[in-house]
SERO-4910 file (N, C-alpha, C, O; in steps of 0.05 Angstrom, whole numbers):
BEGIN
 pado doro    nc1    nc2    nc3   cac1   cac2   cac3    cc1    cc2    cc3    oc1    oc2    oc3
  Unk    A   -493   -715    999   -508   -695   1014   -522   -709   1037   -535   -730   1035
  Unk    A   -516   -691   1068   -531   -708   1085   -560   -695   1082   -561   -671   1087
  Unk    A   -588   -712   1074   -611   -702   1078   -626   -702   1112   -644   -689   1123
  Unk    A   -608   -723   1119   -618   -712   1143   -609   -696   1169   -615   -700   1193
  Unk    A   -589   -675   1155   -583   -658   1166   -608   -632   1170   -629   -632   1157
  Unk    A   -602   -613   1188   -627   -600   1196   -613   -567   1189   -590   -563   1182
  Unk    A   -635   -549   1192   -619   -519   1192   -636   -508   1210   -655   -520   1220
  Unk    A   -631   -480   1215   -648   -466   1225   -679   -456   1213   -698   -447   1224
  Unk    A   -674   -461   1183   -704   -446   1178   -715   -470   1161   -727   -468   1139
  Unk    A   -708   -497   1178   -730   -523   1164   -744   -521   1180   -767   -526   1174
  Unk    A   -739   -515   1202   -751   -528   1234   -739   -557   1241   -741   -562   1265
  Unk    A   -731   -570   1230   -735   -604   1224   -730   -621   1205   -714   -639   1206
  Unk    A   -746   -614   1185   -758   -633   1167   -739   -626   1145   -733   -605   1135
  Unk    A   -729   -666   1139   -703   -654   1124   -707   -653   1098   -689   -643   1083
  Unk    A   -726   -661   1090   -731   -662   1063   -742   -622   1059   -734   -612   1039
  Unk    A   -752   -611   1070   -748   -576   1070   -737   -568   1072   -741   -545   1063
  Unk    A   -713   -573   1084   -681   -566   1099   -671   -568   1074   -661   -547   1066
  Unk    A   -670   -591   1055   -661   -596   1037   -671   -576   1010   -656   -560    998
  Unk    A   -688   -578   1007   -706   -552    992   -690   -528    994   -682   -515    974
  Unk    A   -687   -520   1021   -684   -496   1019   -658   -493   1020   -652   -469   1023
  Unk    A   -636   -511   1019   -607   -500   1031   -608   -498    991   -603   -475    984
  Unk    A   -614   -514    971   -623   -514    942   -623   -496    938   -603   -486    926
  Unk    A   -645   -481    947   -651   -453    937   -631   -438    948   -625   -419    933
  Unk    A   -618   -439    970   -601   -416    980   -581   -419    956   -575   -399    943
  Unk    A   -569   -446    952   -548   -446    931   -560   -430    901   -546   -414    888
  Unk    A   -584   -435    895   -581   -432    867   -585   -400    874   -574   -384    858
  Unk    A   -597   -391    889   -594   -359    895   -573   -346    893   -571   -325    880
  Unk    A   -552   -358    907   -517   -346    903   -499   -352    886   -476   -342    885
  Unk    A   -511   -373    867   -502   -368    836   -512   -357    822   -498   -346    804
  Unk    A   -542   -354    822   -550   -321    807   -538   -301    818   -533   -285    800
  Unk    A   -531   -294    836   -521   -274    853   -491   -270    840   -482   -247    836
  Unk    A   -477   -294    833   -448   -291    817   -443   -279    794   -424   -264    789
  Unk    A   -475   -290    769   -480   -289    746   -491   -251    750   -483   -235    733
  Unk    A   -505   -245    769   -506   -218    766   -486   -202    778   -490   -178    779
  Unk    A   -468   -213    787   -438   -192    797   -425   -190    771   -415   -167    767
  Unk    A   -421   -210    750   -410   -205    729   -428   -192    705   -415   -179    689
  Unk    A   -458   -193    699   -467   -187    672   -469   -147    696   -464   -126    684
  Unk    A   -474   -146    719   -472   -118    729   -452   -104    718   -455    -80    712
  Unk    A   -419   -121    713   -400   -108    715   -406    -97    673   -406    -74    666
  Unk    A   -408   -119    657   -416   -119    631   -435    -98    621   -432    -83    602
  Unk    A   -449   -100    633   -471    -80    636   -466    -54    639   -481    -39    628
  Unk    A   -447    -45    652   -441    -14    663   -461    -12    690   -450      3    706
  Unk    A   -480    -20    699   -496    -11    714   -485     -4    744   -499    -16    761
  Unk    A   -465     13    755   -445     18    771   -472     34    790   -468     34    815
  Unk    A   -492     45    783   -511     60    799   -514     39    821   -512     41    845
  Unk    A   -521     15    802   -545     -7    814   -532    -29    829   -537    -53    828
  Unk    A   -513    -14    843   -497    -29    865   -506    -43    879   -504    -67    874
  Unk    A   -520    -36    898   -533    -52    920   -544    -70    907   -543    -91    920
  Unk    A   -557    -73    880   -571    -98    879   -547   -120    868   -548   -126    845
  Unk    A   -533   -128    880   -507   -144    884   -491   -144    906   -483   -165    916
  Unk    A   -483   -118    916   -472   -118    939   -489   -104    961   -512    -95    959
  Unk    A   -470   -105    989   -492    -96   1020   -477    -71   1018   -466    -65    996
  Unk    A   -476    -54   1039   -473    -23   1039   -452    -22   1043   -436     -6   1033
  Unk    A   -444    -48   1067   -411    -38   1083   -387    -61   1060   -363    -64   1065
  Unk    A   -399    -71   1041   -384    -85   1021   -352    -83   1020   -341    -61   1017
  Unk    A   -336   -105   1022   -310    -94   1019   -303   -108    999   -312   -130    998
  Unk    A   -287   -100    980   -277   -103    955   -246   -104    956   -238    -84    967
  Unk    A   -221   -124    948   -211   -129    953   -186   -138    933   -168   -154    941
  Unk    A   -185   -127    902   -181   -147    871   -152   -127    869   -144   -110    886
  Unk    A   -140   -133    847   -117   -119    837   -118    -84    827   -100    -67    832
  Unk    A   -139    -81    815   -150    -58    821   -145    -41    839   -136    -19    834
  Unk    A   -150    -49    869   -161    -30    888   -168    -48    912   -172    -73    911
  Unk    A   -170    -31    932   -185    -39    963   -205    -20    969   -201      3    976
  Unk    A   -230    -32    966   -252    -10    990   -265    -17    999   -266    -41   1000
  Unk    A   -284     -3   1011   -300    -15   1029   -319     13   1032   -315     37   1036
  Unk    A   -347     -9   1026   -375      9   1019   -386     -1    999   -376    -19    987
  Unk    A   -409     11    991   -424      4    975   -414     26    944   -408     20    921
  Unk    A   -417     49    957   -408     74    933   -379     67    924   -371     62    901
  Unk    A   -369     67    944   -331     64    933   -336     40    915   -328     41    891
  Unk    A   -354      8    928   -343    -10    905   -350      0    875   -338     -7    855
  Unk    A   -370     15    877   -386     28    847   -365     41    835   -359     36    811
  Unk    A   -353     57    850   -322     71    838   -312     60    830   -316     55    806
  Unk    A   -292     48    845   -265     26    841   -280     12    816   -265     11    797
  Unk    A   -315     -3    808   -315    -15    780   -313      2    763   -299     -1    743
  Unk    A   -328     26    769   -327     49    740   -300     51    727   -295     51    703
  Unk    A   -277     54    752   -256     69    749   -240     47    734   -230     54    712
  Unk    A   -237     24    741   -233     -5    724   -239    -13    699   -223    -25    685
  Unk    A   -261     -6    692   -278    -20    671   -289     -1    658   -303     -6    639
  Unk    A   -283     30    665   -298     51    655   -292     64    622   -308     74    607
  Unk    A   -248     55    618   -241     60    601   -235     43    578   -213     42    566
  Unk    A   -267     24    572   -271     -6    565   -294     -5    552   -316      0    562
  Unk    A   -289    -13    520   -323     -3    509   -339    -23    515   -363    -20    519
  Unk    A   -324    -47    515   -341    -76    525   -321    -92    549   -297    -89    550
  Unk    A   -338   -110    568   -324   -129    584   -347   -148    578   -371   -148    572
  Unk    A   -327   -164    586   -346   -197    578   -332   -220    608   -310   -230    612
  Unk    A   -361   -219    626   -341   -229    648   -353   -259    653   -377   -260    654
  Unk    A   -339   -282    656   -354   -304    656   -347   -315    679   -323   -311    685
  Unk    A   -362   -330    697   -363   -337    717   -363   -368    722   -385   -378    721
  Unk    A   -339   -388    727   -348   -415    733   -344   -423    746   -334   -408    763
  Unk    A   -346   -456    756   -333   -474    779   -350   -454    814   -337   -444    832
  Unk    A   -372   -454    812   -375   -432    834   -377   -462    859   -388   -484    856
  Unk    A   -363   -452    881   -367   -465    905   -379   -457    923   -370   -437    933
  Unk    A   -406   -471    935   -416   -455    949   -428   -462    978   -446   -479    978
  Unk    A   -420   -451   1002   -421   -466   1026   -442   -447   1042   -435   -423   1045
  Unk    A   -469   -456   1053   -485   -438   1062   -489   -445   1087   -497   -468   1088
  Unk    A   -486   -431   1118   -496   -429   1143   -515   -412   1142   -512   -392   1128
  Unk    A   -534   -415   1154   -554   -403   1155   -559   -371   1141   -552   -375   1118
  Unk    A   -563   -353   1142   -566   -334   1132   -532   -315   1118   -530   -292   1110
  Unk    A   -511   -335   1119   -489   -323   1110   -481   -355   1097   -488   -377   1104
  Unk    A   -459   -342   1067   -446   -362   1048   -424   -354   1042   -418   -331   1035
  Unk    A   -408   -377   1043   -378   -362   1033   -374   -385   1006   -374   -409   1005
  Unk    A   -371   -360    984   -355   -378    961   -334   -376    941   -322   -355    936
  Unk    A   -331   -389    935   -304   -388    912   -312   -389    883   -332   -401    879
  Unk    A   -301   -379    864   -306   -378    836   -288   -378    821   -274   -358    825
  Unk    A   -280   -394    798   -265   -385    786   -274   -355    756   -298   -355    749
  Unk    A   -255   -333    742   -270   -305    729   -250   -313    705   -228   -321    710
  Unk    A   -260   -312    676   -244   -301    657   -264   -276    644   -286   -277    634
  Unk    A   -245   -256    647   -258   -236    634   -238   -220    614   -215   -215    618
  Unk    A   -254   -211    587   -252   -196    574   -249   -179    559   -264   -179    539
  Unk    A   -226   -152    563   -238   -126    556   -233   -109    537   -210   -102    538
  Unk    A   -243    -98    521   -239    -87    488   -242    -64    498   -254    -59    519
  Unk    A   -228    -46    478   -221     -8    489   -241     -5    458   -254     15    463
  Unk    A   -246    -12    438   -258     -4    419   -264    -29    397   -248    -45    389
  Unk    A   -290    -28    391   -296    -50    377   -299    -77    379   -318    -83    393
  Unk    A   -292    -88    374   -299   -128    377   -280   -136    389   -282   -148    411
  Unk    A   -254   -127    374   -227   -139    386   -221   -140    413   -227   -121    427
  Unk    A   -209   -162    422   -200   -156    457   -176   -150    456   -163   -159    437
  Unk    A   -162   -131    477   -153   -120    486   -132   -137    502   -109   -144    499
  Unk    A   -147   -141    518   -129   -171    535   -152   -190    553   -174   -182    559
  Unk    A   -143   -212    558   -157   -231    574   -144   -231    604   -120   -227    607
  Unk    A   -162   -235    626   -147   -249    647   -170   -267    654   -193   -266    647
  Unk    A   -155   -288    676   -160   -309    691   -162   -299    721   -143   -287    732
  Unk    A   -186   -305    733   -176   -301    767   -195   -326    780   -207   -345    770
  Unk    A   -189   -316    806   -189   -331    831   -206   -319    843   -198   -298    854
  Unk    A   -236   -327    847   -248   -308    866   -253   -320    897   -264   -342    898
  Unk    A   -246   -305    924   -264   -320    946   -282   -296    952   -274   -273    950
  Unk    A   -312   -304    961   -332   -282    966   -344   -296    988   -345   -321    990
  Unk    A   -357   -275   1007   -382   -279   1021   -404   -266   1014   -404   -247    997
  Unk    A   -432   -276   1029   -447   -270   1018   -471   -274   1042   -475   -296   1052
  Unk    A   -486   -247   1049   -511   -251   1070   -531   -252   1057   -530   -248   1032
  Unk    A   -554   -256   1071   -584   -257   1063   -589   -235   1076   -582   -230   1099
  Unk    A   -604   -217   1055   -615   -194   1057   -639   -190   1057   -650   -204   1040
  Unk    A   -658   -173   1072   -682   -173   1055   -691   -166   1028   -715   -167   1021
  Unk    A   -678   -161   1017   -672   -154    984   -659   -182    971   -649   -181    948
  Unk    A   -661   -202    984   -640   -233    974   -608   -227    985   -598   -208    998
  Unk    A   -601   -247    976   -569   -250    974   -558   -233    967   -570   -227    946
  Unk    A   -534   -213    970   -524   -195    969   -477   -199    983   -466   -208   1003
  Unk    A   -469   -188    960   -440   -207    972   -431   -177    984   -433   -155    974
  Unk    A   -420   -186   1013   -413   -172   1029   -378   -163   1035   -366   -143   1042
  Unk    A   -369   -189   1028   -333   -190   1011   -329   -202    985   -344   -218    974
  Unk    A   -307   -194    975   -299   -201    947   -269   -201    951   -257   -180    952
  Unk    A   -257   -220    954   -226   -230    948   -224   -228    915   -246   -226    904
  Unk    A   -207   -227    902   -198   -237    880   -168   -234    872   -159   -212    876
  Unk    A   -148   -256    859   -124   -260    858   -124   -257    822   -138   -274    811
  Unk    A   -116   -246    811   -111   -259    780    -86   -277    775    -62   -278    780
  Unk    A   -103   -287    765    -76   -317    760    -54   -314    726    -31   -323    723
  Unk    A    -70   -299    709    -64   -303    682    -66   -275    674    -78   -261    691
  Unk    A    -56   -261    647    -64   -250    634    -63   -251    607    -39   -254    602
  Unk    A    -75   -251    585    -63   -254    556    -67   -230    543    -89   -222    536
  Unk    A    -43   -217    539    -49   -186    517    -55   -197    485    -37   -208    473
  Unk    A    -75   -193    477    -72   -197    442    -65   -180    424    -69   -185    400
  Unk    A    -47   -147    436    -41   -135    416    -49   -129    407    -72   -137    408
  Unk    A    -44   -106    385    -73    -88    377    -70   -100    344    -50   -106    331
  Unk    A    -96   -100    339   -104   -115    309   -102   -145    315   -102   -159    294
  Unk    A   -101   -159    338   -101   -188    351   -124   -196    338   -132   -210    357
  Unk    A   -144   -198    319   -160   -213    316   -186   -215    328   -191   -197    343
  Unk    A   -209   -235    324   -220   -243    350   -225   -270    358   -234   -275    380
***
């Protein structure tokens, strides 16, 4: 890490510069951790507090663009799913000043009834992400799936 690199909102001083590019990161990995427990959650209302208005969404699913449509496109995904379990790792995260672009790797898992899963996949996420006055908020969402595993019904858990 260069510390004595500067940003726009140290003024200078790199040891604050440093502070705060910190906090920008650990902001947009909470920001990851709540794109996925949102999706777990059902909370499809409470869009904006994850994404910006003009949001474009981009996954196997679907393409849109907005804040409402991405709320759709998850309901419509995840809606016919009594549980998802979405885990988020490897997050990469590169911050210019008030905008971040990052990468993630997703395994998520979704059961149609009861404990059992249904099937697993693996993806590929790239995202951006602005500073809002409401915090960090991701403005694109790439995602590729790489894997799937069906477990068949009565698969265990």
């Amino acid at each position: 890490m260069n510390v004595g690199a500067t940003n726009e909102r140290g003024g200078g001083n790199a040891a604050q510069d440093t502070v705060a590019r910190l906090a920008d990161r650990a902001a947009i990995t909470d920001l990851l951790s709540r794109h996925g427990r949102w999706l777990d959650d059902r909370r499809f209302d409470d869009v904006r507090s994850v994404f910006t208005d003009d949001a474009v969404v981009v996954v196997g699913s679907g393409e849109v663009q907005g804040a409402d449509r991405v709320a759709e496109l998850a309901a419509r995904s995840h809606g016919p799913f009594a549980r998802t379990h979405h885990m988020t790792a490897n997050p990469l995260v590169e911050v210019d000043g008030d905008r971040a672009v990052l990468g993630a790797q997703q395994i998520a898992v979704f059961c149609r009834e009861g404990e059992t899963p249904e099937f697993t996949v693996g993806e590929e996420y790239r995202m951006e992400a602005v500073r809002t006055p409401e915090g960090w908020r991701l403005s694109r969402v790439e995602g590729d799936r790489l894997w799937r595993l069906d477990h068949g019904s009565g698969g265990g858990a």
